[in-house]
CHARMM internal coordinates of N, CA and C (Angstrom, degrees):
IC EDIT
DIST 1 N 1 CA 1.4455
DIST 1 CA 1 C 1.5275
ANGL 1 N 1 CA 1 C 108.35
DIST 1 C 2 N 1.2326
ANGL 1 CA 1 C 2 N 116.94
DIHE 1 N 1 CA 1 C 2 N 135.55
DIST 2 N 2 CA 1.7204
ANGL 1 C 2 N 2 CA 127.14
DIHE 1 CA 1 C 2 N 2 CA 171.27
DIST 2 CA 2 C 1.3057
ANGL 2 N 2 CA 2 C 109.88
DIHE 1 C 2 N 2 CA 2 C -118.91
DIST 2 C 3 N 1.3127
ANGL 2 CA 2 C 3 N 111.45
DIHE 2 N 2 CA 2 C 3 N 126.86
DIST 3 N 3 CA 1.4612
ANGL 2 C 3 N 3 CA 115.02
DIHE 2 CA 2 C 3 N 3 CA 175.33
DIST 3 CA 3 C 1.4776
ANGL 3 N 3 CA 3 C 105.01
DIHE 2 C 3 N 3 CA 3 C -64.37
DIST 3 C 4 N 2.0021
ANGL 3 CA 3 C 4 N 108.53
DIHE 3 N 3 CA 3 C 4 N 159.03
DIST 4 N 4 CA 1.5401
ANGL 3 C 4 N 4 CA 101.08
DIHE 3 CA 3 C 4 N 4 CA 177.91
DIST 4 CA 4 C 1.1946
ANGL 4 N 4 CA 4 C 81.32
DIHE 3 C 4 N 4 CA 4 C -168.00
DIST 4 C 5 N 1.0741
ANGL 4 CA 4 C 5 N 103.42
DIHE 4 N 4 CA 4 C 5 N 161.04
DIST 5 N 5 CA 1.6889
ANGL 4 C 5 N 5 CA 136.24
DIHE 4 CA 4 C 5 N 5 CA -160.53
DIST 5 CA 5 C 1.8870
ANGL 5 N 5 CA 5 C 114.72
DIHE 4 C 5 N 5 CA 5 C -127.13
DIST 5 C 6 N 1.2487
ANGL 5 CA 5 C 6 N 123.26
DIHE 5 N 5 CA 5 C 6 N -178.45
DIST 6 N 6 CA 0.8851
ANGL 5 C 6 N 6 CA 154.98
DIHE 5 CA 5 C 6 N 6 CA -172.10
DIST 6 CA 6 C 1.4049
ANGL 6 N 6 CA 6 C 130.80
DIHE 5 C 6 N 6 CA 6 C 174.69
DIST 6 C 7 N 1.4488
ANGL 6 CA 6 C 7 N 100.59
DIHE 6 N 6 CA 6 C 7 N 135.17
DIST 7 N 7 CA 1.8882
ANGL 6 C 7 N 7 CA 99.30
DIHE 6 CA 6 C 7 N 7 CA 168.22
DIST 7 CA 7 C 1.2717
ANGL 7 N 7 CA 7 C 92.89
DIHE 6 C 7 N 7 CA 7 C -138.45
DIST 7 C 8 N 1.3546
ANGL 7 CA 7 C 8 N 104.05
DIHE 7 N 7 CA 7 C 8 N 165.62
DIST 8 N 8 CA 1.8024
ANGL 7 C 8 N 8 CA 131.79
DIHE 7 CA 7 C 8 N 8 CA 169.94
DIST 8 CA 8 C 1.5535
ANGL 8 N 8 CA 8 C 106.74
DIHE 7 C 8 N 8 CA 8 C -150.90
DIST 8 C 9 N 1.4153
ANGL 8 CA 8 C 9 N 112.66
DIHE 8 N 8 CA 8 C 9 N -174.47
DIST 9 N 9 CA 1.1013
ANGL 8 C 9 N 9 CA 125.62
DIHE 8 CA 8 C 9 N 9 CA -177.34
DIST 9 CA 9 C 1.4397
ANGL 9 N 9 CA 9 C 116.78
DIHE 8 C 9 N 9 CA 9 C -150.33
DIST 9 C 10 N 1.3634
ANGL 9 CA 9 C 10 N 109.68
DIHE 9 N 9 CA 9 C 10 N 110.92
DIST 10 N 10 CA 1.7088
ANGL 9 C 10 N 10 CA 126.40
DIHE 9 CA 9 C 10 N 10 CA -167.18
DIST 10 CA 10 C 1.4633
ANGL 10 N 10 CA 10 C 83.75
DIHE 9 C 10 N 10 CA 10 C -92.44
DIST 10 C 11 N 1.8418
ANGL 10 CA 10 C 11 N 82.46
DIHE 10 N 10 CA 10 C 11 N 156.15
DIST 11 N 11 CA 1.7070
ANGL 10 C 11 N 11 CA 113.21
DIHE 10 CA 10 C 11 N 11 CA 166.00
DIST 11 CA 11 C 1.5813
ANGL 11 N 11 CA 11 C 95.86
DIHE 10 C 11 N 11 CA 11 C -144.72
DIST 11 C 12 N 1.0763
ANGL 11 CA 11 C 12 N 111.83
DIHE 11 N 11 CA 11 C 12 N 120.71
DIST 12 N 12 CA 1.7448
ANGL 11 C 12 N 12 CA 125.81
DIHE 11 CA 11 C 12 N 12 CA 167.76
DIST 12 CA 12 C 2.0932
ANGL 12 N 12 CA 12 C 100.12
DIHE 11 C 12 N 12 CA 12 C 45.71
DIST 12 C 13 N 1.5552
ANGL 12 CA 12 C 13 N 95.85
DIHE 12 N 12 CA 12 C 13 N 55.20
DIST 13 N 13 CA 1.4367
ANGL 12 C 13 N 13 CA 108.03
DIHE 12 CA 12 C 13 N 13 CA 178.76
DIST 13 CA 13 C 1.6503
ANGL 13 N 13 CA 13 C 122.16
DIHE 12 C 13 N 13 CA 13 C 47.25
DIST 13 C 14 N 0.9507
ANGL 13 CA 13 C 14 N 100.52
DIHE 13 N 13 CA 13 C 14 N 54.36
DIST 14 N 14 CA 1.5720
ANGL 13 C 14 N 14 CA 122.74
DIHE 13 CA 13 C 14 N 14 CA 175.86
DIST 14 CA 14 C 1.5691
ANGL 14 N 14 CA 14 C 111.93
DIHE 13 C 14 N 14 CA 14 C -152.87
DIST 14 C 15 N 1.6180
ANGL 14 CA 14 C 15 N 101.94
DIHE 14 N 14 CA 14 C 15 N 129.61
DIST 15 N 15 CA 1.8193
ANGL 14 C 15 N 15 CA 97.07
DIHE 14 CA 14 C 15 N 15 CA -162.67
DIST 15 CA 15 C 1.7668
ANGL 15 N 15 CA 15 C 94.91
DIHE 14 C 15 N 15 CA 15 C -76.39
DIST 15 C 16 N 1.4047
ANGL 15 CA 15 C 16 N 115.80
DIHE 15 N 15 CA 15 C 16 N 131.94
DIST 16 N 16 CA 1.5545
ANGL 15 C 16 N 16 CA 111.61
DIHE 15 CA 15 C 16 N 16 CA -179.97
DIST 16 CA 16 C 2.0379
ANGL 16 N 16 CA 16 C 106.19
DIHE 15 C 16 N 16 CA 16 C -101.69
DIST 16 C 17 N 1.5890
ANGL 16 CA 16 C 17 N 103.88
DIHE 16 N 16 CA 16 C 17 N -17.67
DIST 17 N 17 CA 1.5962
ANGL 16 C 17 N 17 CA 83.86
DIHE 16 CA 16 C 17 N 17 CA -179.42
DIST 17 CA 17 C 1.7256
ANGL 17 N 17 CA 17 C 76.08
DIHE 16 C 17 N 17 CA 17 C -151.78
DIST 17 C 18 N 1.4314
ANGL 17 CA 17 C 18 N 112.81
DIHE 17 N 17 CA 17 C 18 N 126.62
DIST 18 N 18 CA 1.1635
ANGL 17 C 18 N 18 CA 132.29
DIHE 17 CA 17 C 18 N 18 CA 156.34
DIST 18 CA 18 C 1.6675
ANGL 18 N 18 CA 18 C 129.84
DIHE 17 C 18 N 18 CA 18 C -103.75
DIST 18 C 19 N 1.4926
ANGL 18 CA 18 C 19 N 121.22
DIHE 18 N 18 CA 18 C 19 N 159.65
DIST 19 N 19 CA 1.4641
ANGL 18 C 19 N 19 CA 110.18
DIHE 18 CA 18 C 19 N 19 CA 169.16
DIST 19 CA 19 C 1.8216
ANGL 19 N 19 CA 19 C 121.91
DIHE 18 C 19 N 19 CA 19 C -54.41
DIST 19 C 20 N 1.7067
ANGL 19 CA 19 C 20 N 113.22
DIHE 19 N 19 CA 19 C 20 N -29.23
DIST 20 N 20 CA 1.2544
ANGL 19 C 20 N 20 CA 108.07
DIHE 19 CA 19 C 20 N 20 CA 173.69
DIST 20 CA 20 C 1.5705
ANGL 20 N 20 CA 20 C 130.71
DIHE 19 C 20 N 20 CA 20 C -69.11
DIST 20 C 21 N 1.6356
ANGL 20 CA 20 C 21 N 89.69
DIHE 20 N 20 CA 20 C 21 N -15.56
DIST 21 N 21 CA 1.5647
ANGL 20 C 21 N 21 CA 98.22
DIHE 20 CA 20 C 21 N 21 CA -176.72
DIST 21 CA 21 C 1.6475
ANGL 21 N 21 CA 21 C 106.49
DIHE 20 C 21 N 21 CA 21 C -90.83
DIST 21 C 22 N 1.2235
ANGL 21 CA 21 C 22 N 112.57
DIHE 21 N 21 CA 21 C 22 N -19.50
DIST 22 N 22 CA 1.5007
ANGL 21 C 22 N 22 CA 110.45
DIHE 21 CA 21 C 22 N 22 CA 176.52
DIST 22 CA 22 C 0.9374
ANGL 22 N 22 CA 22 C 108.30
DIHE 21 C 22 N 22 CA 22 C -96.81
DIST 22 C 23 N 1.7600
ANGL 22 CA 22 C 23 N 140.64
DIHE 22 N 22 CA 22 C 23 N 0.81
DIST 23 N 23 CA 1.1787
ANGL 22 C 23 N 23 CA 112.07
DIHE 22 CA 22 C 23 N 23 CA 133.70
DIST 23 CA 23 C 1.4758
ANGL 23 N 23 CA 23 C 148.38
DIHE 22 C 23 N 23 CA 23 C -105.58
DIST 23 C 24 N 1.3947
ANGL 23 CA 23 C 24 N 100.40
DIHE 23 N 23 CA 23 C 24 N 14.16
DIST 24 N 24 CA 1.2877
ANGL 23 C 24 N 24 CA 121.84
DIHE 23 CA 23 C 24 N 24 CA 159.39
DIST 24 CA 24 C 1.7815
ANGL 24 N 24 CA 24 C 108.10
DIHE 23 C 24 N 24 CA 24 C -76.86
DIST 24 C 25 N 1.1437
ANGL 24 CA 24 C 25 N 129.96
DIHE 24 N 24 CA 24 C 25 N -33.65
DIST 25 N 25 CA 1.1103
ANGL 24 C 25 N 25 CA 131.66
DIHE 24 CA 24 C 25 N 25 CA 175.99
DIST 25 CA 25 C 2.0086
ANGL 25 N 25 CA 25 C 104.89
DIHE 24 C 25 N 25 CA 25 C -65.00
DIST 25 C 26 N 1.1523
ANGL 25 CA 25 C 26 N 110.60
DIHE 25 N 25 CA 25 C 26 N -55.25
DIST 26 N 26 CA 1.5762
ANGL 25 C 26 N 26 CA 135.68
DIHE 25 CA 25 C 26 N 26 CA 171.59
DIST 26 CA 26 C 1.7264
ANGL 26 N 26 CA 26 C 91.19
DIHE 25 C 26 N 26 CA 26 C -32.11
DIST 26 C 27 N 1.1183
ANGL 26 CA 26 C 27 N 122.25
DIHE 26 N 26 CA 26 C 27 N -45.34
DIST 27 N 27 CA 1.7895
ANGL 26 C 27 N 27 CA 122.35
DIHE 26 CA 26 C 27 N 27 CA -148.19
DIST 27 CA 27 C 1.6100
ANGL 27 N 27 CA 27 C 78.26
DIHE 26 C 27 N 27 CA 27 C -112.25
DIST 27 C 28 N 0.9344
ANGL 27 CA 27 C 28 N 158.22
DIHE 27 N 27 CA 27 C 28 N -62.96
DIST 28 N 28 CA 1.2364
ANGL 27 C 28 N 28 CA 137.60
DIHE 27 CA 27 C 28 N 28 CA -137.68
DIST 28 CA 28 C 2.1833
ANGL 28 N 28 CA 28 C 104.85
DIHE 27 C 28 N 28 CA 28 C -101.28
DIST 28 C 29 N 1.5326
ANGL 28 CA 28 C 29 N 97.45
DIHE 28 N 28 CA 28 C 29 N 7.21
DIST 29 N 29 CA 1.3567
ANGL 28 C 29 N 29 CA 105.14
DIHE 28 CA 28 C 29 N 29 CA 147.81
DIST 29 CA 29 C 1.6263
ANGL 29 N 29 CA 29 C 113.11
DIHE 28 C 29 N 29 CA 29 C -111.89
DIST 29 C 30 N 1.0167
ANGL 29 CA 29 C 30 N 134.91
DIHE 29 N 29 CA 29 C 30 N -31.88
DIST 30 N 30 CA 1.3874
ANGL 29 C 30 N 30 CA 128.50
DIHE 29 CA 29 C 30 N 30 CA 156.17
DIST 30 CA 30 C 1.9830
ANGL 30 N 30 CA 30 C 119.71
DIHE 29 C 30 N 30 CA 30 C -57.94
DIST 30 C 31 N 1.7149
ANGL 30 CA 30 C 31 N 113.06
DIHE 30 N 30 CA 30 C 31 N -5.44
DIST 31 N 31 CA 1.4200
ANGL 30 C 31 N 31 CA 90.74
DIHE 30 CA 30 C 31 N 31 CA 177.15
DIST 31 CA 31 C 1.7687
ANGL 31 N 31 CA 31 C 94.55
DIHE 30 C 31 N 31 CA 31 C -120.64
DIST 31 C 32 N 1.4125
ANGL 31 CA 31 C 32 N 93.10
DIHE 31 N 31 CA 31 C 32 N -17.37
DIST 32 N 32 CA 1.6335
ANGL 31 C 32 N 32 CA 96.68
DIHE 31 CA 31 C 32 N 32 CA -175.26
DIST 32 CA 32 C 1.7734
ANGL 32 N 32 CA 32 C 108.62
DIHE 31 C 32 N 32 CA 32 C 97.08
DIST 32 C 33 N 1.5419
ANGL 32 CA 32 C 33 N 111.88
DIHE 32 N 32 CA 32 C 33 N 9.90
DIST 33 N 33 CA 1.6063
ANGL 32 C 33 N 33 CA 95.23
DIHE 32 CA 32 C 33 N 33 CA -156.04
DIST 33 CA 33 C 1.6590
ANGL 33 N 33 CA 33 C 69.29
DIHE 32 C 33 N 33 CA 33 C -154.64
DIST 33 C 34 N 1.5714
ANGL 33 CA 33 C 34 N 97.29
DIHE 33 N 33 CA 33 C 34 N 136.69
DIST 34 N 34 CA 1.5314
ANGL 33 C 34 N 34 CA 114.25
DIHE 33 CA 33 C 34 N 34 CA 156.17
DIST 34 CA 34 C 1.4884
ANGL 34 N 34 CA 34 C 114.35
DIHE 33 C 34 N 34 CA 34 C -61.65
DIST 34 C 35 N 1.6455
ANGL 34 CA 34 C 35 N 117.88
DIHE 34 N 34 CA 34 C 35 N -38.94
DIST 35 N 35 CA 1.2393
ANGL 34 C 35 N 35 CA 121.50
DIHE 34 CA 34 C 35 N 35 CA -157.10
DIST 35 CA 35 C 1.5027
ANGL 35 N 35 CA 35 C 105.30
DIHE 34 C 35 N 35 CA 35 C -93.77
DIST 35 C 36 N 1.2673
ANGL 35 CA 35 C 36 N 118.09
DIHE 35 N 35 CA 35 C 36 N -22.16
DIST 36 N 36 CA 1.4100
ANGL 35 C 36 N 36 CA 120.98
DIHE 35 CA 35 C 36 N 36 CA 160.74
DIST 36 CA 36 C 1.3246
ANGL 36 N 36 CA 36 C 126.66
DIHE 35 C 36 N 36 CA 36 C -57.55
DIST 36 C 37 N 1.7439
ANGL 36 CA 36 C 37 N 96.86
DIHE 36 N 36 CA 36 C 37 N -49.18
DIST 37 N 37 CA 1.8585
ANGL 36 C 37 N 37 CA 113.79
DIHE 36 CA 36 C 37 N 37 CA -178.49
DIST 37 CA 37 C 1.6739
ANGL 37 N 37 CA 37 C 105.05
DIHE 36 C 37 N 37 CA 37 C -55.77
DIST 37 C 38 N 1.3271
ANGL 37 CA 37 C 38 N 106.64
DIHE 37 N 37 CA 37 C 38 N -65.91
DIST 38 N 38 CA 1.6149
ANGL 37 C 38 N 38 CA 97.11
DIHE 37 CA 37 C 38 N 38 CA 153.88
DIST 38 CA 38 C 1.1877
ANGL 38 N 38 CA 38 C 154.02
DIHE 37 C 38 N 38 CA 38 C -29.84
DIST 38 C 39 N 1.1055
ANGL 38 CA 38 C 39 N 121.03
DIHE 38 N 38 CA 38 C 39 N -62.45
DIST 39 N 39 CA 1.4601
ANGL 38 C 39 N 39 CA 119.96
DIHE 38 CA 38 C 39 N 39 CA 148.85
DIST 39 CA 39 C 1.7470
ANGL 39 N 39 CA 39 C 125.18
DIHE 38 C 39 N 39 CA 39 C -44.20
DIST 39 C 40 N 0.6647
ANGL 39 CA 39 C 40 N 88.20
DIHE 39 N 39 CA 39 C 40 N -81.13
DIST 40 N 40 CA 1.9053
ANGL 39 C 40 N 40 CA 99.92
DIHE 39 CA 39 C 40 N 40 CA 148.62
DIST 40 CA 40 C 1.6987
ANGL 40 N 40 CA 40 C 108.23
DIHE 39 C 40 N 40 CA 40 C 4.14
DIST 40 C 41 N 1.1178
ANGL 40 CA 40 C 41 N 111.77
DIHE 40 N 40 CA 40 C 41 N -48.36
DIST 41 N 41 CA 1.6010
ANGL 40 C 41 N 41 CA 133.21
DIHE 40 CA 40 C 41 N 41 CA -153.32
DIST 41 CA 41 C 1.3617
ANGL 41 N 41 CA 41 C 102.35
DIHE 40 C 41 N 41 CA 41 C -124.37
DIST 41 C 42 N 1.1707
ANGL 41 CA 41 C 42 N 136.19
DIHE 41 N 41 CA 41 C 42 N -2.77
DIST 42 N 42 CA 1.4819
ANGL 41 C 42 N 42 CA 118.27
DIHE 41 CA 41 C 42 N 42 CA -161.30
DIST 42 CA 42 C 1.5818
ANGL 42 N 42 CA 42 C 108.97
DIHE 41 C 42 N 42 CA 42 C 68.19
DIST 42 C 43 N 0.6386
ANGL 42 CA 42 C 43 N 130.96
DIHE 42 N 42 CA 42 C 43 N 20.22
DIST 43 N 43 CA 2.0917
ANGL 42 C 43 N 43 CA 101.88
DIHE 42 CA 42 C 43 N 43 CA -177.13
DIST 43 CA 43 C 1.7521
ANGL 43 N 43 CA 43 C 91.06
DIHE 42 C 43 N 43 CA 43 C -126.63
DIST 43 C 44 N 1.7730
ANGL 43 CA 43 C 44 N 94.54
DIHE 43 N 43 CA 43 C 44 N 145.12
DIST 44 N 44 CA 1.2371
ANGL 43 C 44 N 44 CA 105.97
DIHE 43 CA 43 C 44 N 44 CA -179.46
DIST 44 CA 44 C 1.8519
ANGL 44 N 44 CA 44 C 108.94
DIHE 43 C 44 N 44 CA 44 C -64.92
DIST 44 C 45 N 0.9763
ANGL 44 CA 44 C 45 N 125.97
DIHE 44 N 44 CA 44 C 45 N 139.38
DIST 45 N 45 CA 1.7731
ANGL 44 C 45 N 45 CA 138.47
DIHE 44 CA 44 C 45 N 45 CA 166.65
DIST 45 CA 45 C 1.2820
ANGL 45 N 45 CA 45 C 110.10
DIHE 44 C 45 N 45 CA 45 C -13.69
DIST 45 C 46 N 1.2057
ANGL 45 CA 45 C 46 N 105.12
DIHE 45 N 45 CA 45 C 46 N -58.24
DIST 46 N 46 CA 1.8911
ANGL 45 C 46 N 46 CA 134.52
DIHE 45 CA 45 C 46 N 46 CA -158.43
DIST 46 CA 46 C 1.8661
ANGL 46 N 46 CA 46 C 97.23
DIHE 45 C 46 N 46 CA 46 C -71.76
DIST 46 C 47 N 1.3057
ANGL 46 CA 46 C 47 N 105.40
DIHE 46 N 46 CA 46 C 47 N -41.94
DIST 47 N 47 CA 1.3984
ANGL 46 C 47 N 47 CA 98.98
DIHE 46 CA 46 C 47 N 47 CA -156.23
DIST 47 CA 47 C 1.9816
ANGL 47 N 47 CA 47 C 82.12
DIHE 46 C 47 N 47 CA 47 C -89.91
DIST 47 C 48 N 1.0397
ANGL 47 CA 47 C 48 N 135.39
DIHE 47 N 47 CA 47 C 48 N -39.59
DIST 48 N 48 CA 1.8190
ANGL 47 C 48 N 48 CA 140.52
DIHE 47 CA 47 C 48 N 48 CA -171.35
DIST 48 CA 48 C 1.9807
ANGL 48 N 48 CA 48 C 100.06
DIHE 47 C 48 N 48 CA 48 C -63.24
DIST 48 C 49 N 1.4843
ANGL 48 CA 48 C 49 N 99.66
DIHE 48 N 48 CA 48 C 49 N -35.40
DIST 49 N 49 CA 1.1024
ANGL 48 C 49 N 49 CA 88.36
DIHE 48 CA 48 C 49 N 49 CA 174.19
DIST 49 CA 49 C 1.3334
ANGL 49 N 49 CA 49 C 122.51
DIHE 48 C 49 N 49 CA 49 C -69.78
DIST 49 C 50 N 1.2734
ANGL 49 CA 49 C 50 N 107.71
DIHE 49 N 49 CA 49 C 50 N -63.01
DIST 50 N 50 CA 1.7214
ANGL 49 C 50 N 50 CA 113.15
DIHE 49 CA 49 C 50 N 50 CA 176.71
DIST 50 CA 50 C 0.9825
ANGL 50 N 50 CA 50 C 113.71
DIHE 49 C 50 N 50 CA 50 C -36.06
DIST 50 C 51 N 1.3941
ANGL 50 CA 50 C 51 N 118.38
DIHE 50 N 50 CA 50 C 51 N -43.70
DIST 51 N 51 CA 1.7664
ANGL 50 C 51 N 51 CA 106.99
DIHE 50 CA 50 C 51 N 51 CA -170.65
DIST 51 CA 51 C 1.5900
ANGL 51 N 51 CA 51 C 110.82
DIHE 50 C 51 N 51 CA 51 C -73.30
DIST 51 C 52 N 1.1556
ANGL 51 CA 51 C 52 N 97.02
DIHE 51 N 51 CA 51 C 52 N -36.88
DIST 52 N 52 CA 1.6882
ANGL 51 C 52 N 52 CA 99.57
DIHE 51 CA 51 C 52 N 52 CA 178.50
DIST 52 CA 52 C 1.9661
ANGL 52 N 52 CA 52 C 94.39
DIHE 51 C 52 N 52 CA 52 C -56.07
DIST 52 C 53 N 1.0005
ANGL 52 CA 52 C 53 N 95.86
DIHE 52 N 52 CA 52 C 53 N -82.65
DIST 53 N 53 CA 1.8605
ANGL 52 C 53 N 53 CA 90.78
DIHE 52 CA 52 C 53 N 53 CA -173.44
DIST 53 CA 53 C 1.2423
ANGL 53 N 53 CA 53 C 112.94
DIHE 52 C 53 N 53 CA 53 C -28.96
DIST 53 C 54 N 1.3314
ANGL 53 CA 53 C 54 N 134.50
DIHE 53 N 53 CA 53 C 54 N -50.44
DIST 54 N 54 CA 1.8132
ANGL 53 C 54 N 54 CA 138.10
DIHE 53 CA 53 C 54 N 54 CA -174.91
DIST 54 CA 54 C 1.6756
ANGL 54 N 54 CA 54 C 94.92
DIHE 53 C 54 N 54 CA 54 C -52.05
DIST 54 C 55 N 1.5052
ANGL 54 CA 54 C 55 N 122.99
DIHE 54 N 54 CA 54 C 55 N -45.19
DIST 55 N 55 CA 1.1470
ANGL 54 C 55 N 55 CA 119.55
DIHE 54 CA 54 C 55 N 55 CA -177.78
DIST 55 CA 55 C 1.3816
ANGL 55 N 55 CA 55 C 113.16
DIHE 54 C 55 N 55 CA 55 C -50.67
DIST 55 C 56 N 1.6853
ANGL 55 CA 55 C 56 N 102.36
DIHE 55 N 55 CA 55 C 56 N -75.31
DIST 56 N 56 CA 1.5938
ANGL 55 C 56 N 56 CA 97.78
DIHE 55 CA 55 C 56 N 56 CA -178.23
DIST 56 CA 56 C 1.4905
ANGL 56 N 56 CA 56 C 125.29
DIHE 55 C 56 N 56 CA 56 C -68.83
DIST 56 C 57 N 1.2842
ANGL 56 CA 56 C 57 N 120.59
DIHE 56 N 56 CA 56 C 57 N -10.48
DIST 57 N 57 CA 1.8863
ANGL 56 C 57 N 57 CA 112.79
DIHE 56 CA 56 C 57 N 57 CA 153.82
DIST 57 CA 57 C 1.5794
ANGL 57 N 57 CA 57 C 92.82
DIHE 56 C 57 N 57 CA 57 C -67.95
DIST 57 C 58 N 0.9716
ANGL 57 CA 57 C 58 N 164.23
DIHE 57 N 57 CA 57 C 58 N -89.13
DIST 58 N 58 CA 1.5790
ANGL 57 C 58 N 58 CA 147.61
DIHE 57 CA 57 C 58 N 58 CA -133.73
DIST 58 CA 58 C 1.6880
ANGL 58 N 58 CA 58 C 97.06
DIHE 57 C 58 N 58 CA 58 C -68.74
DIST 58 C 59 N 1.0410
ANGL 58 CA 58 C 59 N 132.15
DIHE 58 N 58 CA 58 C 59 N -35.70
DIST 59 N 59 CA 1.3376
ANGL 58 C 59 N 59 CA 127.92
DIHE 58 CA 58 C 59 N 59 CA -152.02
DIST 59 CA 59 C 1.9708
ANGL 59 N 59 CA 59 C 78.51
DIHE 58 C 59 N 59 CA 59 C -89.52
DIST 59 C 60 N 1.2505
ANGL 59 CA 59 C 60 N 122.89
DIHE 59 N 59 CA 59 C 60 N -79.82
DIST 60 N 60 CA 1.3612
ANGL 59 C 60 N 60 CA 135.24
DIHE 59 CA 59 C 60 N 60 CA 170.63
DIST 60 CA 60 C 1.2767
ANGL 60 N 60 CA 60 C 101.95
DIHE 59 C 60 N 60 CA 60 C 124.92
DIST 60 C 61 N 0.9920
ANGL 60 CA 60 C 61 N 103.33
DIHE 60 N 60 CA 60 C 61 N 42.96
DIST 61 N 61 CA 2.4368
ANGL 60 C 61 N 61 CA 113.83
DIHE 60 CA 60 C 61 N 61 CA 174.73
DIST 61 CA 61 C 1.7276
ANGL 61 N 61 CA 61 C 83.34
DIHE 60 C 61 N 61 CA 61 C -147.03
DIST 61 C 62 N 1.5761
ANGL 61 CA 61 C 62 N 74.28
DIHE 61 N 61 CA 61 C 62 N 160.96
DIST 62 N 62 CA 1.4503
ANGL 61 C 62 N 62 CA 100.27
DIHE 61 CA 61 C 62 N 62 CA 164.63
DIST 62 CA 62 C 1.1126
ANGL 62 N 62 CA 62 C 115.44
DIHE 61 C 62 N 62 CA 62 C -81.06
DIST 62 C 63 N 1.1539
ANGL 62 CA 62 C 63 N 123.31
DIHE 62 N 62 CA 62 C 63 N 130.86
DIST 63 N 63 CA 1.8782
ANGL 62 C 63 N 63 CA 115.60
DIHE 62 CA 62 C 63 N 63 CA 166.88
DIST 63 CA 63 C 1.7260
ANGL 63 N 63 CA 63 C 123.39
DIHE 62 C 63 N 63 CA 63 C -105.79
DIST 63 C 64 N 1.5685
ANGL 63 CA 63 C 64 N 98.35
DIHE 63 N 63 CA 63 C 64 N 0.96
DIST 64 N 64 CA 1.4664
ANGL 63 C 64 N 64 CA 111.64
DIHE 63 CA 63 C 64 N 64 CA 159.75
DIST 64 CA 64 C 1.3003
ANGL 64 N 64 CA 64 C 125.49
DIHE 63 C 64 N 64 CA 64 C -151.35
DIST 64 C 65 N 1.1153
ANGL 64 CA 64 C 65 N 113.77
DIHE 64 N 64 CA 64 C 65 N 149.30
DIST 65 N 65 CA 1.8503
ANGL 64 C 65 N 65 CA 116.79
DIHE 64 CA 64 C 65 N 65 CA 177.30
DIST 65 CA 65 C 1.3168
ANGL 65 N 65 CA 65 C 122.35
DIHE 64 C 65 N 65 CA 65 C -113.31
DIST 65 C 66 N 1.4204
ANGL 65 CA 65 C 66 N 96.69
DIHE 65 N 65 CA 65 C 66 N 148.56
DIST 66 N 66 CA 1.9093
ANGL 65 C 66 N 66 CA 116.59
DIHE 65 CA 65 C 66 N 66 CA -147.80
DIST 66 CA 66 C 1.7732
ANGL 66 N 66 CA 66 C 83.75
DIHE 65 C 66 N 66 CA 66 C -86.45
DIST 66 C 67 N 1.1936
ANGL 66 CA 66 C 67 N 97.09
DIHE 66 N 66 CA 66 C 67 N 143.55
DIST 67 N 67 CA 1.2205
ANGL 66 C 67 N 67 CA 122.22
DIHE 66 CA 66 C 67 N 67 CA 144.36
DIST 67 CA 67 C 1.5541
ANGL 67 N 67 CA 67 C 112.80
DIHE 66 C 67 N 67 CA 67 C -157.87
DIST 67 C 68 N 1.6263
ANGL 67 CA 67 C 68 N 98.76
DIHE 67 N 67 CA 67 C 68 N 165.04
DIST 68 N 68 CA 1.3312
ANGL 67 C 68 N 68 CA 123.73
DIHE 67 CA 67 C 68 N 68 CA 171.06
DIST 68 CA 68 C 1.8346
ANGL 68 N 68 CA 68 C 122.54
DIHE 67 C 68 N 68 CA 68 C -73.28
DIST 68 C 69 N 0.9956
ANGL 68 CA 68 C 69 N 118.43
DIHE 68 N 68 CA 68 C 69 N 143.59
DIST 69 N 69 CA 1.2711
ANGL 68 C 69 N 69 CA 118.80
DIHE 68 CA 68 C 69 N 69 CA 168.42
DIST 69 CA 69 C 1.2665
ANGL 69 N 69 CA 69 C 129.34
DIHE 68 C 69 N 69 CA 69 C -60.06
DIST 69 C 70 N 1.6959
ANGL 69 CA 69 C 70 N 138.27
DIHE 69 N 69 CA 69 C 70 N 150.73
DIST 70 N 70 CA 1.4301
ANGL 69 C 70 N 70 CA 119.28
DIHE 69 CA 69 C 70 N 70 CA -165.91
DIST 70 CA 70 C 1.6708
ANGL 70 N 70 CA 70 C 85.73
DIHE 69 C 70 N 70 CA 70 C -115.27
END
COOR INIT
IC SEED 1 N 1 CA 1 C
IC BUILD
């Protein structure tokens, strides 16, 4: 057995920045692509996105920028 931890950070009891979101954030600046960082990880698009957005509505910044595909 190994001890292990976790932190996050609530706003009005809702987690606004967790360890999964910083490293989904971590991968989708290392691939350049939300949909890559996702895959990447197993997690469906839909569900990597939301969490990323829940983040930056609680946080109230963006923590990524949109672009289009080339």
């Amino acid at each position: 057995m190994r001890p292990r931890s976790n932190c996050w950070r609530d706003k009005d009891e809702k987690v606004v920045v967790s360890a999964w979101c910083v490293v989904r954030l971590e991968a989708v600046k290392q691939t350049g692509s939300m949909h890559a960082a996702a895959a990447q990880h197993g997690v469906p698009l839909r569900v990597a996105w939301r969490k990323i957005q829940d983040m930056a509505d609680g946080l109230g910044v963006f923590v990524t920028q949109r672009s289009t595909g080339l």
